[in-house]
N, C-alpha and C positions, 0 to 999 in steps of 0.2 A: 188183042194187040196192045193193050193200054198195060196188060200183065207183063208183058213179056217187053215191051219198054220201061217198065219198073225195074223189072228180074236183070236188065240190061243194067241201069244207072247203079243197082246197089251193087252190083257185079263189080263195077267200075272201082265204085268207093272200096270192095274190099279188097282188091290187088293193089290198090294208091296204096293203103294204107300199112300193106304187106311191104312194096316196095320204101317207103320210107324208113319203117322198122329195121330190114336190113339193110340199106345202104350205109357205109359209114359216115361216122362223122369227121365234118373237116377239122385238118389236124392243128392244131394249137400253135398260136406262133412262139418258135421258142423264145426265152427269157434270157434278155440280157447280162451278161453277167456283173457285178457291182465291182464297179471302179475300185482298185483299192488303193487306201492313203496313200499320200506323199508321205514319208517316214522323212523326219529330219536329219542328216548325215550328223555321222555321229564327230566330237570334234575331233581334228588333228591333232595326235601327242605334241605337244612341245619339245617335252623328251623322247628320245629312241631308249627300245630298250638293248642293252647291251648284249652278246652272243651269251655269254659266263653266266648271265642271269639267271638262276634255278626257276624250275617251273612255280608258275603261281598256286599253290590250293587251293580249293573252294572256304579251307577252314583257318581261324587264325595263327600262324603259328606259335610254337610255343618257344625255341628256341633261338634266337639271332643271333647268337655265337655259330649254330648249324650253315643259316644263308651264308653271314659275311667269310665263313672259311671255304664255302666253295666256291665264291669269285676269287677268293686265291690273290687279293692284294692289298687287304687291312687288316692286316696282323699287328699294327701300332693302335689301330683304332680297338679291338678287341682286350686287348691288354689293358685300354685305358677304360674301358667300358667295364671290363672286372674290377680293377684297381682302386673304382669309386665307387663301384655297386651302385650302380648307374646299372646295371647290362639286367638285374634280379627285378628291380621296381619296371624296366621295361616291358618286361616279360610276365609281371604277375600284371600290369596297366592291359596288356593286350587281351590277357586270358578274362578278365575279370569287368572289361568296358564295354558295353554297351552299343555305345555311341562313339564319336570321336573320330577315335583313332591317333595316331602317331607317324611322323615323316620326321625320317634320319638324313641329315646331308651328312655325308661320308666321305670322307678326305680318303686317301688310298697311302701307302706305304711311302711312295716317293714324292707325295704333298708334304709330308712329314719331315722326309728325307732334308728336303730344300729351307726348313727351319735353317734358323739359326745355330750354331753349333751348343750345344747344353742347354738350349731354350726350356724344353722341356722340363729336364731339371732342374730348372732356375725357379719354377712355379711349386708354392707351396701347394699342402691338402684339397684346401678353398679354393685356390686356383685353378686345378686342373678337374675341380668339380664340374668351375661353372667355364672350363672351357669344353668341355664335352657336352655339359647342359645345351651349350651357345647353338652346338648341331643339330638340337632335336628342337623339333615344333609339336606342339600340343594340339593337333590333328593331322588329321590325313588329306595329303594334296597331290592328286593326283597329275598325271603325266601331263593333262590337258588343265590341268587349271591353279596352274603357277601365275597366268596373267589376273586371275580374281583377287590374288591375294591383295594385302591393305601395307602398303608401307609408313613405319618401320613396324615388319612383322615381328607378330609377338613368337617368342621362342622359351623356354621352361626356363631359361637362367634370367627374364626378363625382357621388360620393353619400355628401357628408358634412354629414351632418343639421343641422350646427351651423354650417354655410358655405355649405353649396348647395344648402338641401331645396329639393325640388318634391312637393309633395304633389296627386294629383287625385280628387275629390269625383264620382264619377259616378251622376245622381239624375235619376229618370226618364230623361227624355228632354234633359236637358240635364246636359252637362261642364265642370267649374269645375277651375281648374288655381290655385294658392295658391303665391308663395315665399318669403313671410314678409313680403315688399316690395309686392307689387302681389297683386291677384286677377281672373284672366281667366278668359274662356269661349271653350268652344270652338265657332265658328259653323256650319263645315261642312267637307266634304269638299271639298277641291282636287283631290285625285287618289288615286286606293287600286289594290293590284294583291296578289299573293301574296308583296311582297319590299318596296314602296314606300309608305308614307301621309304623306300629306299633309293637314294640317288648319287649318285658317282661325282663328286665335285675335283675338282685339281688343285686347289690349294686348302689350308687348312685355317677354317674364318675364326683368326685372330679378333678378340672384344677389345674395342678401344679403349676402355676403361684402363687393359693392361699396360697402359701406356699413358697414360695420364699423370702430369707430376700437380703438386701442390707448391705451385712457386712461392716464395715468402715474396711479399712485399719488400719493394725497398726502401734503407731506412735513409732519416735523414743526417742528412752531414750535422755533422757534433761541433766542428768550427768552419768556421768561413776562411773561405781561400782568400789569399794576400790580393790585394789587390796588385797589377799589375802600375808602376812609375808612368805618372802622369805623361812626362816629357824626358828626353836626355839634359838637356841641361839645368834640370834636381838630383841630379844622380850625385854630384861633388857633393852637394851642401846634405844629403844623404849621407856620404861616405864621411863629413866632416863630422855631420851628428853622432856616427857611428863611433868613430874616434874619439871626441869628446866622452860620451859615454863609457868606452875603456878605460879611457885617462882617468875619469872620478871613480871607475871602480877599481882601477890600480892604486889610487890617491884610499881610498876608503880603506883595501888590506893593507897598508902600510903604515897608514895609524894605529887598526889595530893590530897590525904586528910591535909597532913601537908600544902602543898601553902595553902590552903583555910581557914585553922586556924590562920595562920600569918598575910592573907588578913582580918581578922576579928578583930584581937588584934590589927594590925593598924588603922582600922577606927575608932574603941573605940576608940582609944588614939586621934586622930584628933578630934574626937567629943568632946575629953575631954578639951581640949586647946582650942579651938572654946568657949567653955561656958565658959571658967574662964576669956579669950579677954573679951566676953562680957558683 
């Protein structure tokens, strides 16, 4: 009896332990999935880009005569970008920079148009260097970050506040460029990349320098103004004194008109004695 209640309990223990083995196990609680970041929005352009704008490439360009002729409306700006060879040092800067970059403000044909009439013409070599200079900035600023810049920004022909500010105003959604001479906006994007921008402005930003004169000092009076008559009644004894004065200078050529008649009837008369001596 004491066997076969043994033979029972280990009986017991080895179907437990059967059962356990294949029962499954409980299933795992799934894993939450990990929150992902808040990503910071990226900023709002300031500028829009324009329809005409060519596609951006991943690579620098190497031509800006290519961009600007398929917007199809700076054909004055091109001409003056070869003219100075301005357009060559552009172009080898972007191939050859590192870092940087370059931002064009680009006047369009009929910015140009609304000059003055032969203005253009009117500007010597150096002139029309550092008026094409005046458009370029010596990096790249992108569409969203015209409001970083520092005014009076610096630009390739200079940044001297009293000759060649360029100050830009960037407010909401639109960019105002000031240089003391004219005030433009900026309409759009021509072309933008990680080295290159280009922006569509509508007037063409005149350097106040070109307008600058060097006034002479004025000099001083060399005599003194009459003084204006005390009172009306010194005016006679004025007009008396004046009188007098004529009269003794009437009196003075009349003497010497008389000396010099006297001088004359005596040399007659010596001449006359001289020729009858001889």
């Amino acid at each position: 009896m004491k066997q076969a209640t043994l033979f029972s309990f280990s009986l017991f223990l080895l179907l437990s332990s059967t059962t356990m083995a294949i029962s499954p196990a409980p299933a795992a609680a799934p894993k939450t999935p990990p929150t992902p970041k808040a990503t910071a929005p990226s900023p709002k352009p300031l500028v829009p880009t324009l329809p005409q704008s060519p596609d951006s490439p991943d690579s620098v360009p190497d031509d800006i005569t290519r961009i600007l002729k398929k917007a199809k409306m700076f054909s004055v700006l091109i001409r003056l970008l070869k003219t100075t060879e301005i357009m060559n040092n552009i172009n080898s800067q972007l191939i050859t920079a590192k870092s940087g970059g370059i931002t064009i403000l680009a006047p369009d044909d009929s910015a140009f148009s609304n000059l003055k009439a032969g203005f253009l013409n009117s500007l010597n070599e150096g002139q029309k260097i550092e008026l094409v200079q005046f458009h370029i900035l010596p990096e790249f600023v992108s569409s969203s970050n015209f409001d970083s810049l520092s005014n009076p920004v610096q630009t390739v022909a200079g940044k001297d506040p009293a000759r060649l500010p360029l100050n830009v105003n960037a407010l909401g959604n639109s960019v105002n460029i000031s240089t003391g001479v004219v005030n433009a906006t900026i309409l759009g994007v021509v072309y933008s990349d990680n080295k290159l921008g280009i922006y569509h402005v509508d007037k063409v930003l005149l350097p106040l320098d070109f307008f600058l004169t060097n006034k002479a000092p004025a000099l001083a009076p060399t005599t003194l103004a009459k003084a204006p008559k005390a009172a009306k009644e010194n005016s006679s004894d004025d007009d008396q004194e004046e009188t007098d004065q004529n009269h003794n200078k009437s009196g003075a050529v009349s003497l010497v008109s008389l000396g010099g008649a006297m001088l004359m009837s005596i040399g007659i008369a010596l001449v006359t004695v001289a020729t009858m001596w001889s």
